[in-house]
C-alpha positions as CSV (number, residue, x, y, z in Angstrom):
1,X,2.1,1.4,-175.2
2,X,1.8,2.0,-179.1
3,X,1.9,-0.2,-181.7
4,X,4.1,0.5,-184.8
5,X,4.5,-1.0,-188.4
6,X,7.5,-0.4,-190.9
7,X,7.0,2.8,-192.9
8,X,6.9,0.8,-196.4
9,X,4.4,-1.9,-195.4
10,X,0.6,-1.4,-196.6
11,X,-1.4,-1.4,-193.6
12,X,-1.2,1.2,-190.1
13,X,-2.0,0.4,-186.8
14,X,-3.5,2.3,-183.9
15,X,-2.2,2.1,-180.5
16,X,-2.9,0.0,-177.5
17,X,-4.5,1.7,-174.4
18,X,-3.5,1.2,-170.7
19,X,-6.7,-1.1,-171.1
20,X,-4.1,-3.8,-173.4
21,X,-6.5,-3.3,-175.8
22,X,-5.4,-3.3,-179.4
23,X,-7.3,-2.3,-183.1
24,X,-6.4,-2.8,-186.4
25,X,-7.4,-0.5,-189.3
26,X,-8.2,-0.9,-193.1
27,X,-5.5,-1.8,-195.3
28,X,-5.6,1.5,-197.4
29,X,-2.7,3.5,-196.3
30,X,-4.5,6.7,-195.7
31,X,-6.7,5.6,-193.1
32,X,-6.2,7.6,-189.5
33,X,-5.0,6.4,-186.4
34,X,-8.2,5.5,-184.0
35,X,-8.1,4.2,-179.9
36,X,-10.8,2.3,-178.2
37,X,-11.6,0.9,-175.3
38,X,-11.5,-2.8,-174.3
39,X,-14.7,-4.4,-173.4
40,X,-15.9,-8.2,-172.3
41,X,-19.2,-9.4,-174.4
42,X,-21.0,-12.0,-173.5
43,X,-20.2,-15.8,-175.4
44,X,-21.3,-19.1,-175.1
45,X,-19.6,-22.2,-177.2
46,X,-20.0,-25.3,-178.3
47,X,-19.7,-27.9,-176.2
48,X,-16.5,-30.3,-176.4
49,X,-14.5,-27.4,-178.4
50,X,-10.9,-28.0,-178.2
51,X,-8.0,-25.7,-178.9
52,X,-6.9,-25.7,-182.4
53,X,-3.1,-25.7,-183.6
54,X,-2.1,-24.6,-186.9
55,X,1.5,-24.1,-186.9
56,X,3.6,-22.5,-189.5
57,X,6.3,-24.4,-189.0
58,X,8.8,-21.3,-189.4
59,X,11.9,-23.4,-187.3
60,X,11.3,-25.6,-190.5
61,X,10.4,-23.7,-193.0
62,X,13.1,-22.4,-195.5
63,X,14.5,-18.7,-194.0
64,X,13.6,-15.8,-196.1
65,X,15.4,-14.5,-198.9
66,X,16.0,-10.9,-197.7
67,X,16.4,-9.9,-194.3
68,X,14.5,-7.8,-192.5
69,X,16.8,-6.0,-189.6
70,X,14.9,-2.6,-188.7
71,X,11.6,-4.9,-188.2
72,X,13.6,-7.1,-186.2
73,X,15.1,-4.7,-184.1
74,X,11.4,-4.2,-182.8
75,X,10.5,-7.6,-182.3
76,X,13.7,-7.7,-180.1
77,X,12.8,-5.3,-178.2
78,X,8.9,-6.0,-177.3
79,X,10.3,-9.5,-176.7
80,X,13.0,-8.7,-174.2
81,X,10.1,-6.3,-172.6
82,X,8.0,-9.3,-172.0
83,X,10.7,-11.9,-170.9
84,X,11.6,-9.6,-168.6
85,X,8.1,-8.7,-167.2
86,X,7.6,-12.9,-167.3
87,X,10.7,-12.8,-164.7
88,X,9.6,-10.2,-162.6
89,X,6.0,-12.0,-161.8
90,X,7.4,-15.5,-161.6
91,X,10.0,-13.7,-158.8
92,X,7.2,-12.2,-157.2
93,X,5.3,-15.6,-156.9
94,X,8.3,-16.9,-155.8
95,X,9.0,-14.3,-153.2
96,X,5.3,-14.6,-152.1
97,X,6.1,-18.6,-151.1
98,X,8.6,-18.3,-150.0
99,X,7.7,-15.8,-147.0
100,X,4.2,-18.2,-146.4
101,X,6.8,-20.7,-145.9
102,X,8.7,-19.1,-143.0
103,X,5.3,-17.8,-141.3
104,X,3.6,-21.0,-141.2
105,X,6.8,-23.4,-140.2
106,X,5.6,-23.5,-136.6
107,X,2.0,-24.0,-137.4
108,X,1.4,-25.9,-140.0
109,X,0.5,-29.6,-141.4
110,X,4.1,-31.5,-143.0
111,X,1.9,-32.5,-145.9
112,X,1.2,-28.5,-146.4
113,X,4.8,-27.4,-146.0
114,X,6.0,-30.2,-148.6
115,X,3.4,-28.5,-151.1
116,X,4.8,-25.1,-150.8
117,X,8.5,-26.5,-151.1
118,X,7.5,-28.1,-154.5
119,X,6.0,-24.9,-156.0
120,X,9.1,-23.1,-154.9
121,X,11.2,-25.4,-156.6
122,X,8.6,-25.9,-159.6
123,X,9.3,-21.7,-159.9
124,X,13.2,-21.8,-159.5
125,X,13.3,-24.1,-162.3
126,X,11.2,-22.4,-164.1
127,X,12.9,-19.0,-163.8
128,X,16.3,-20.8,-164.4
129,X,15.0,-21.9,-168.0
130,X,13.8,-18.5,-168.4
131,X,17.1,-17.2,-167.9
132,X,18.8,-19.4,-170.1
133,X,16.3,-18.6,-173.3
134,X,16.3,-15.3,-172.7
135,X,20.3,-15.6,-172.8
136,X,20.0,-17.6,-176.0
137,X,17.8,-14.9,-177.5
138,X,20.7,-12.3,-177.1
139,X,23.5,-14.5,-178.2
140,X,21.2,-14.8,-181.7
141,X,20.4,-11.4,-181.9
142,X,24.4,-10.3,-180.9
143,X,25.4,-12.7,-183.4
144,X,22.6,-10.8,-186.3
145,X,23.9,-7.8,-185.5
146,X,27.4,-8.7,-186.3
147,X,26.4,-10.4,-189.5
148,X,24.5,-7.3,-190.2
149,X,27.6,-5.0,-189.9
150,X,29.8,-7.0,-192.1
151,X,27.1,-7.2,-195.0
152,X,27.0,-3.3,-194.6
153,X,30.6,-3.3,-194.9
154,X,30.7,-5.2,-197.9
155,X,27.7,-3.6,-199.7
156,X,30.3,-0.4,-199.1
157,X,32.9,-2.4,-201.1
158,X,30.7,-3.5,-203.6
159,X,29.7,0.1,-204.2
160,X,33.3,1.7,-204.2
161,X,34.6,-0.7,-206.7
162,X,31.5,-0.3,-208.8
163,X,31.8,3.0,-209.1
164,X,35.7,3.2,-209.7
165,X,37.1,2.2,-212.7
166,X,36.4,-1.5,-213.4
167,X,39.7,-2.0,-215.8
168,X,42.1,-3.8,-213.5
169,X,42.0,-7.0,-213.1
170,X,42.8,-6.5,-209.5
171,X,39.8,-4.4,-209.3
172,X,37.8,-6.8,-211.1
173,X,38.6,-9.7,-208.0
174,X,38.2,-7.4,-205.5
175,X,34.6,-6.9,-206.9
176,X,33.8,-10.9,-207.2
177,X,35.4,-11.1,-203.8
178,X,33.5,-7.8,-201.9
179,X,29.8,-9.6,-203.9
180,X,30.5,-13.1,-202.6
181,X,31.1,-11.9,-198.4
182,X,27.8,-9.8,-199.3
183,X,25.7,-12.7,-200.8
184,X,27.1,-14.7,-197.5
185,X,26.2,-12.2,-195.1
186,X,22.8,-11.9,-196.5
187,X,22.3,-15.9,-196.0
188,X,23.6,-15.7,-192.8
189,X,21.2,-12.9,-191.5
190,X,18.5,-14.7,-193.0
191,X,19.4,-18.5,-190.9
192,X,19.5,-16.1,-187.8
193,X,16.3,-14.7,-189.0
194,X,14.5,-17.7,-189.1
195,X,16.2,-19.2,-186.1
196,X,15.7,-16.1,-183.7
197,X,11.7,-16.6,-184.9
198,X,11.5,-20.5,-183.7
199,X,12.3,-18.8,-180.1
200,X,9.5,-16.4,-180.0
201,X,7.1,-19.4,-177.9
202,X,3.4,-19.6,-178.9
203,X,-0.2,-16.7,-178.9
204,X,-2.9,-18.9,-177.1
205,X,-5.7,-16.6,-179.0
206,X,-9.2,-17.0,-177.2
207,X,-12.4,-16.1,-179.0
208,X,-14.4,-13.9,-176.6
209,X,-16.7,-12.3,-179.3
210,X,-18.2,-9.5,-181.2
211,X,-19.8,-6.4,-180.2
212,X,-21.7,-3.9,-182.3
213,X,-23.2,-0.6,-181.1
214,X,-27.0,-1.7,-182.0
215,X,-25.7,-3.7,-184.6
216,X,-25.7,-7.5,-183.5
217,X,-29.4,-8.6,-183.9
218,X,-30.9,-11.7,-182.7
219,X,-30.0,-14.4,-185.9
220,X,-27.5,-13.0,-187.7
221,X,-24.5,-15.7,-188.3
222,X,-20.9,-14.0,-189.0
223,X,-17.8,-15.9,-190.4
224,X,-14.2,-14.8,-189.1
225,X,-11.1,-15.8,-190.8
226,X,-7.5,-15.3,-189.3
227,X,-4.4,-15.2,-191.5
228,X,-1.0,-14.9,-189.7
229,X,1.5,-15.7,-192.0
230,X,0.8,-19.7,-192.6
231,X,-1.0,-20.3,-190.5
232,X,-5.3,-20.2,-190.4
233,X,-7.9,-19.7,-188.5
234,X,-11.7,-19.8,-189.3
235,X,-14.9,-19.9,-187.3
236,X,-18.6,-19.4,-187.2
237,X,-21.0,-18.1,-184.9
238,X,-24.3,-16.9,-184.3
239,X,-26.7,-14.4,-182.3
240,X,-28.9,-15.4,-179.9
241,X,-31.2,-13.7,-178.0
242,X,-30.2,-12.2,-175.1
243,X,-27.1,-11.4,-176.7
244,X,-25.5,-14.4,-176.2
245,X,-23.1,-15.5,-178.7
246,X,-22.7,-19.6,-180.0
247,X,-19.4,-20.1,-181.8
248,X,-18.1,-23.6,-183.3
249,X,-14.4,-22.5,-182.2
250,X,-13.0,-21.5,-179.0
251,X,-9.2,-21.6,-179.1
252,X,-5.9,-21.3,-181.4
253,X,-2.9,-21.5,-181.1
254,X,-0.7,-19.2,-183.2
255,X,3.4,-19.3,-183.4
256,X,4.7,-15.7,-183.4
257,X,6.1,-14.2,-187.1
258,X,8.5,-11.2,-187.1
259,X,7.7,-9.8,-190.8
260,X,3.8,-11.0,-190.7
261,X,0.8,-9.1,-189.4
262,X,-2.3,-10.8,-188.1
263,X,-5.3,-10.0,-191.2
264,X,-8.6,-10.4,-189.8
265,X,-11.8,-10.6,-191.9
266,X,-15.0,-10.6,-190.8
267,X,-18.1,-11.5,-193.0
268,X,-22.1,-11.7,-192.2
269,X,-23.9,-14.5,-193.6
270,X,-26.6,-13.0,-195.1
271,X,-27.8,-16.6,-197.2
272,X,-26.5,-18.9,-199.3
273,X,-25.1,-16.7,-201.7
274,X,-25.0,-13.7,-200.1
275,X,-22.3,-13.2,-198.1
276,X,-21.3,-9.4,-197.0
277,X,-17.5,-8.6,-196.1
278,X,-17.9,-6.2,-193.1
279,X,-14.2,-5.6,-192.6
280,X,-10.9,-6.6,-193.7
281,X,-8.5,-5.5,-190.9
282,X,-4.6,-6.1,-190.4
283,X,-3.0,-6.0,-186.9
284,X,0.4,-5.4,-185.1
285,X,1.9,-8.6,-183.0
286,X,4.6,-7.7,-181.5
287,X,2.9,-5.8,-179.0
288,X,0.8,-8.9,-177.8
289,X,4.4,-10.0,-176.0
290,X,3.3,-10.1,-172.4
291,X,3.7,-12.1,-168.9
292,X,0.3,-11.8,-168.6
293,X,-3.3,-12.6,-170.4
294,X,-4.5,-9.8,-172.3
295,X,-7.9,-9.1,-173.4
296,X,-7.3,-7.1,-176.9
297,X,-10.4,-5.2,-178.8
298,X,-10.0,-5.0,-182.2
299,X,-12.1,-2.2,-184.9
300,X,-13.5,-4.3,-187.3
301,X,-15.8,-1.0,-189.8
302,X,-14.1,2.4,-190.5
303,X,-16.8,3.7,-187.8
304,X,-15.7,1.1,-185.4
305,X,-19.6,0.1,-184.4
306,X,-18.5,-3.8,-185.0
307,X,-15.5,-5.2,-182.8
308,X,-14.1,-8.3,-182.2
309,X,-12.9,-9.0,-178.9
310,X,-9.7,-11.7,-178.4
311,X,-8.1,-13.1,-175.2
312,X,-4.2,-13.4,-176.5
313,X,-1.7,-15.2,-173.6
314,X,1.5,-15.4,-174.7
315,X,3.7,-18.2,-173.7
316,X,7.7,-17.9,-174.1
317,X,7.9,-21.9,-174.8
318,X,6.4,-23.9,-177.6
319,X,4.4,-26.9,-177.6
320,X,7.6,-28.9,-178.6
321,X,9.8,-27.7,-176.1
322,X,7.7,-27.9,-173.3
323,X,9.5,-30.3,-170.6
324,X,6.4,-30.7,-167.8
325,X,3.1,-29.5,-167.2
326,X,4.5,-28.0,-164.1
327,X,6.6,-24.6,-166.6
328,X,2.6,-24.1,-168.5
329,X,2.4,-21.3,-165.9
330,X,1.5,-18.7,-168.5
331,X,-2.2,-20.1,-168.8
332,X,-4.6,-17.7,-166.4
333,X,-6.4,-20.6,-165.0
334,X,-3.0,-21.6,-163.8
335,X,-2.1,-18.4,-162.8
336,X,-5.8,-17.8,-160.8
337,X,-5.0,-21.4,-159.2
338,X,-1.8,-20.8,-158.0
339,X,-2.6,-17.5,-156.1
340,X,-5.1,-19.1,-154.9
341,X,-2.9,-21.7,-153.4
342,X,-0.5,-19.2,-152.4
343,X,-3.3,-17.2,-150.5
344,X,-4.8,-20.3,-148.3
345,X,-4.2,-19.7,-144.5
346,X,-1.9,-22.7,-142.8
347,X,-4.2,-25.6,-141.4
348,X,-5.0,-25.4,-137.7
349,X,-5.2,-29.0,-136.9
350,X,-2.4,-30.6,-135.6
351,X,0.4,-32.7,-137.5
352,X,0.7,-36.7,-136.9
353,X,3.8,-35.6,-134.2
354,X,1.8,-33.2,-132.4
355,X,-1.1,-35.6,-132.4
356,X,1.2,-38.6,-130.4
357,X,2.2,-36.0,-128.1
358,X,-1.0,-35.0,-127.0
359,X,-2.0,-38.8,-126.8
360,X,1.1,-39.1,-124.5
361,X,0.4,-36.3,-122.4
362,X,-3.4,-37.4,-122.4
363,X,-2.5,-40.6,-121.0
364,X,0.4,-39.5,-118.3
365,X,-2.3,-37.8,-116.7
366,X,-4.8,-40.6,-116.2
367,X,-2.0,-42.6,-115.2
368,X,-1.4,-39.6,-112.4
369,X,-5.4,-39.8,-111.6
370,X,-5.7,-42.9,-110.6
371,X,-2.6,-42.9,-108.6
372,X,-0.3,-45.4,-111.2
373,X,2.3,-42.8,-111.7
């Protein structure tokens, strides 16, 4: 899959492989499209590093002044991809229970049975809400593009009468009148802007850490800040030998922008006061839209011999409306945990019933032994 960028913004892009790996390039506008390949280095952190929220706050924030529609005509469309690739696994997991649940009925522990029934239901919910946001997502983007055709209707008026003859007085009103259903079309597509945003759900972004071709020596400290939108992100780390990798951040949490591109910069602490920028890079997002964890690699240099390497999971549902633990079911150690729960063969002890029957039949016959049948 390829990753795109309006015509008239600053930066390009390259593409992502079948690897879900993704790069960003320089900001100069002439700079050629590369691919690479994704790859795992090795990292060690801190211990007791927590995950780190900043939050933009775009459900809150004032909506923008000018609309954006041809940008968010892609961000529909990578996000309706990834709801429905979110369905399709949670129906498979779902699927997957429920046929463990029919084989093992006649052999299995009650306790082990009322386990699986939970999950199922856990899922059904889940896939119900699912359902329901990604409904609410169309209704705001059906209701945008409406909005969208009557302020291209207007501008249409506002251009006719501007160019006729602007004598009459009737002419005059219909001018004030076409300007003011413009300027309220505009406002309109901007609340829908901001409102289809706050639906977009959260980036859980992962710090797995830098590779460089011979580059990376044992001691050398590197800074990376993270920009998206509002929102920040900066962390340290060192080299150590064995190419291990120390860093005093492990996890953020971004919200997902429509207009904004992720700008990564990346800087070796050389001393004090000598700092040296190794790259300045800007990224695509809407790409990063997925049911499942993706491990993204992005070119840091114009020769692409530094790379920083990022876990990104995305998760349809913010922080704030999340209603249980039980719908977190984006997060790969849940996901690992649940297949792995899903995979477990039925028990082969018997249940508490089976257990008083074979005490019963136990005793019948030692009743039959000793002739006291």
């Amino acid at each position: 899959m390829s990753l795109s960028v309006r015509p008239q913004r600053r930066v390009l892009v390259t593409k992502i492989n079948r690897s879900q790996s993704f790069a960003g390039v320089n900001s100069s506008a002439d700079r050629p499209f590369r691919n690479l390949s994704a790859f795992t280095p090795t990292v060690s952190r801190k211990t007791g590093s927590r995950v780190s929220r900043m939050f933009s706050m775009s459900h809150k924030s004032p909506p923008p002044k000018v609309p954006q529609p041809n940008r968010l005509d892609e961000v529909y469309e990578a996000l309706k991809k990834g709801l429905t690739a979110y369905l399709e696994v949670h129906q498979l997991e779902l699927e997957k229970l429920s046929t463990q649940i029919r084989e093992s009925k006649r052999n299995s522990r009650l306790g082990f049975l009322y386990d699986l029934d939970k999950q199922v239901k856990s899922i059904e919910r889940f896939l119900r809400r699912l359902e329901f946001h990604a409904s609410k997502i169309d209704e705001l983007y059906e209701a945008y593009c409406i909005q969208r055709r009557l302020r291209d209707g207007a501008h249409n008026m506002v251009k006719a009468y501007s160019t006729g003859s602007p004598g009459s007085r009737e002419a005059r009103e219909s001018l004030a009148e076409a300007s003011k259903g413009y300027k309220e079309y505009t406002e309109n597509m901007c609340l829908l802007e901001n409102e289809l945003e706050s639906q977009l759900g959260e980036f859980h972004v992962r710090m797995k850490g830098l590779a460089g071709f011979a580059r990376l020596c044992a001691g050398d400290q590197y800074e990376i800040f993270m920009k998206y939108g509002r929102q920040r992100w900066k962390l340290r780390g060192r080299i150590e030998v064995n190419s291990k990798q120390v860093w005093d951040s492990e996890e953020m949490v971004f919200l997902p922008l429509i207009t904004e591109f992720l700008s990564i910069k990346v800087t070796e602490l050389k001393s004090l006061a000598n700092h040296v920028v190794v790259g300045n890079v800007s990224c695509e997002t809407k790409d990063l839209f997925a049911a499942l964890p993706q491990v993204v690699a992005v070119d840091i240099n114009d020769l692409g011999t530094l790379k920083l390497s990022l876990e990104v999971t995305w998760n349809p549902f913010d922080k704030d409306d999340q209603p249980s633990a039980a719908s977190t079911v984006n997060k790969a150690s849940t996901v690992n945990k649940r297949f792995s729960t899903y995979n477990q063969s039925p028990p082969d002890t018997p249940s508490l019933r089976e257990q008083a029957f074979y005490v019963s039949v136990h005793q019948a016959g030692l009743l039959r032994r000793h002739g006291q049948w």
